[in-house]
N, C-alpha and C positions, 0 to 999 in steps of 0.2 A: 794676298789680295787677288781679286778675279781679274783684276783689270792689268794692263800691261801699258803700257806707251815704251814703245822700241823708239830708241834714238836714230837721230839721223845726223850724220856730221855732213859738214859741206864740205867740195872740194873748193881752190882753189881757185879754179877755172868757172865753177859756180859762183862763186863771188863775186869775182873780176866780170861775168856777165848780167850780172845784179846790179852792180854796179855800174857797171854801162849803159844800163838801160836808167841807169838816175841820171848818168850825168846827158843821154838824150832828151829827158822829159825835164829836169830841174837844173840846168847846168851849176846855181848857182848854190844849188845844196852838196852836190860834189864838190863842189872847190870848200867850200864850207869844211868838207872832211880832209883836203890837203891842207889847207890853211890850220886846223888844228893839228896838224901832222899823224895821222892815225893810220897805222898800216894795215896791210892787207889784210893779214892774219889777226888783226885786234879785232875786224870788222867781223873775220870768220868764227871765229871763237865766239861772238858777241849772238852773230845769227843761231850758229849752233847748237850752243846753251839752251835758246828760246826754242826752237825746235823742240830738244832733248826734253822738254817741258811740257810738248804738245803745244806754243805757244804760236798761233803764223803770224809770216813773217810778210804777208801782203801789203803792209802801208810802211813799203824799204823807207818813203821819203820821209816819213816821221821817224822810222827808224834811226837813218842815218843822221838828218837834223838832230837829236838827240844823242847819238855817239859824239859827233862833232861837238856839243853843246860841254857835256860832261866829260868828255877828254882832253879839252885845257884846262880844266878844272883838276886831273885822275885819269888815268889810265890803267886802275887797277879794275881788272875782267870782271868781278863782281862787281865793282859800284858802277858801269858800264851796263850789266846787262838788267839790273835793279833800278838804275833811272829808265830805262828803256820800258819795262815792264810799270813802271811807275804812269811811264806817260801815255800806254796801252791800257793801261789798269782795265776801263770802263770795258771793253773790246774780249778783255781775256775772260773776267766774270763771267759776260756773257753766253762765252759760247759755252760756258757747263751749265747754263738755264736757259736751254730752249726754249719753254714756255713760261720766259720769265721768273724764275721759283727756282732761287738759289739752295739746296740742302749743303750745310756746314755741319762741321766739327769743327769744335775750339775747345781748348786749355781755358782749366780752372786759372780763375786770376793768379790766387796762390802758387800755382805750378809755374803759367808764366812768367810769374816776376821771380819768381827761382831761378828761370831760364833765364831770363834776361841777363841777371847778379852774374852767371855764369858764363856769360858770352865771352869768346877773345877772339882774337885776330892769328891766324897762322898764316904761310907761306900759301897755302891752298885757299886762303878765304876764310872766312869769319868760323866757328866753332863753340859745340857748346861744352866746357872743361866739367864733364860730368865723371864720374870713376866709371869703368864699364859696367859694371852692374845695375847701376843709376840708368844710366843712357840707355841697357837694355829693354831695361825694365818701361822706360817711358815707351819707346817704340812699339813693343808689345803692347801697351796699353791702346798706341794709339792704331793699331792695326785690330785689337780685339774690337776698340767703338765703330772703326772704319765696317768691320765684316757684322757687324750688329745691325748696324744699316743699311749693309748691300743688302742681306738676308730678308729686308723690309719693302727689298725692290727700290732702293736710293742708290745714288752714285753721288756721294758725298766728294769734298774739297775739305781740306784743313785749312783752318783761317789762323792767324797769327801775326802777331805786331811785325811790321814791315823791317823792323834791325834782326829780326829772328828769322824771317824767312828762307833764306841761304843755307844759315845754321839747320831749322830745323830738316829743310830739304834732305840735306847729306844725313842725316840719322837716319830720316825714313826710308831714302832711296831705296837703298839693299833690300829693305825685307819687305818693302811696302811701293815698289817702280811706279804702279800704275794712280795711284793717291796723289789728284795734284795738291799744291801749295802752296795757297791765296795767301796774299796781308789784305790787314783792314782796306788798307789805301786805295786797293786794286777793287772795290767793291762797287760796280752800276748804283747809282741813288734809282735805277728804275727798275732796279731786282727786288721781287719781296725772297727775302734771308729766312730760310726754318731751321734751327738747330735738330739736329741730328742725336747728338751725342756730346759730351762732355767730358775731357779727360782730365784725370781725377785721382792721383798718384797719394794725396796726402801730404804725411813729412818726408815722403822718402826721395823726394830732388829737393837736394840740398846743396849747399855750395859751402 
């Protein structure tokens, strides 16, 4: 891919001053995040991710209100930074249609629901239990539709059911960094959507 988004991890001391500026402007959505008991580093991890996304992190106070929300519920880092993304949705869309005029890539149904059958849960976060070949073979596919479209002068987004998004993220990452990775959920009702590209494996993801 042409496109890159280098990570940024937060420090410590960047948080703790993020934080502080919540609890000067909202005190009552800071205590919100002791009263669920969420630590430092949950909240770090939670920013950083989103970052590492291209995702900003300018509305801390919806942010953190939703850490708090979802972490007496979970405090597993994923479902953490996917409600967070969830409750950004409209905001994240956006900012890859500047003029309005979202370009997507999505999985064929049939592939999808391949994906889906395939989902599990590991130590690291959700996955999709493909043999490597399978898993290669998809990534490539979806980096060939992604470069079909830069080629067209598009800077597409891959769209995908909101339990796959994680999952398909770690596939793409490595070979595809700069390719974000929309769910449905996260999609402006004031964006008009163009499909791009469609990927399109066949029988070959299979579970």
């Amino acid at each position: 891919m042409v496109r890159s988004n280098a990570g940024r991890r937060l420090s410590r001391q960047d948080v703790r001053l993020l934080l502080d500026g919540v609890k000067a402007t909202d005190p009552a959505v800071a205590e919100e995040l002791t009263g669920a008991n969420i630590s430092l580093g949950e909240v770090q991890r939670v920013l950083s991710e989103l970052l590492d996304e291209g995702v900003a992190v300018r509305d801390l106070v919806r942010i953190v209100e939703v850490i708090s929300e979802r972490g007496r519920v979970s405090k597993d880092p994923e479902a953490l930074v996917e409600a967070v993304r969830g409750a950004l949705g409209p905001a994240i869309s956006s900012a890859h249609a500047p003029d309005g005029r979202l370009p997507v890539i999505t999985f064929e149904p049939m592939v999808e629901q391949a994906m889906l059958e395939s989902l599990r849960t590991g130590d690291s976060g959700s996955f999709l239990a493909l043999d490597p070949e399978q898993a290669e073979n998809l990534a490539m596919e979806v980096v060939r539709v992604a470069q079909a479209a830069e080629q067209r002068g598009e800077n597409p987004v891959l769209m995908c059911a909101a339990n796959l998004r994680p999952a398909v993220r770690r596939l793409v990452r490595n070979i595809a960094p700069g390719l974000p990775v929309l769910s449905y959920t996260e999609l402006s009702p004031q964006l008009r959507v163009e499909t791009m590209g469609v990927v399109n494996l066949g029988s070959t993801v299979t579970v």
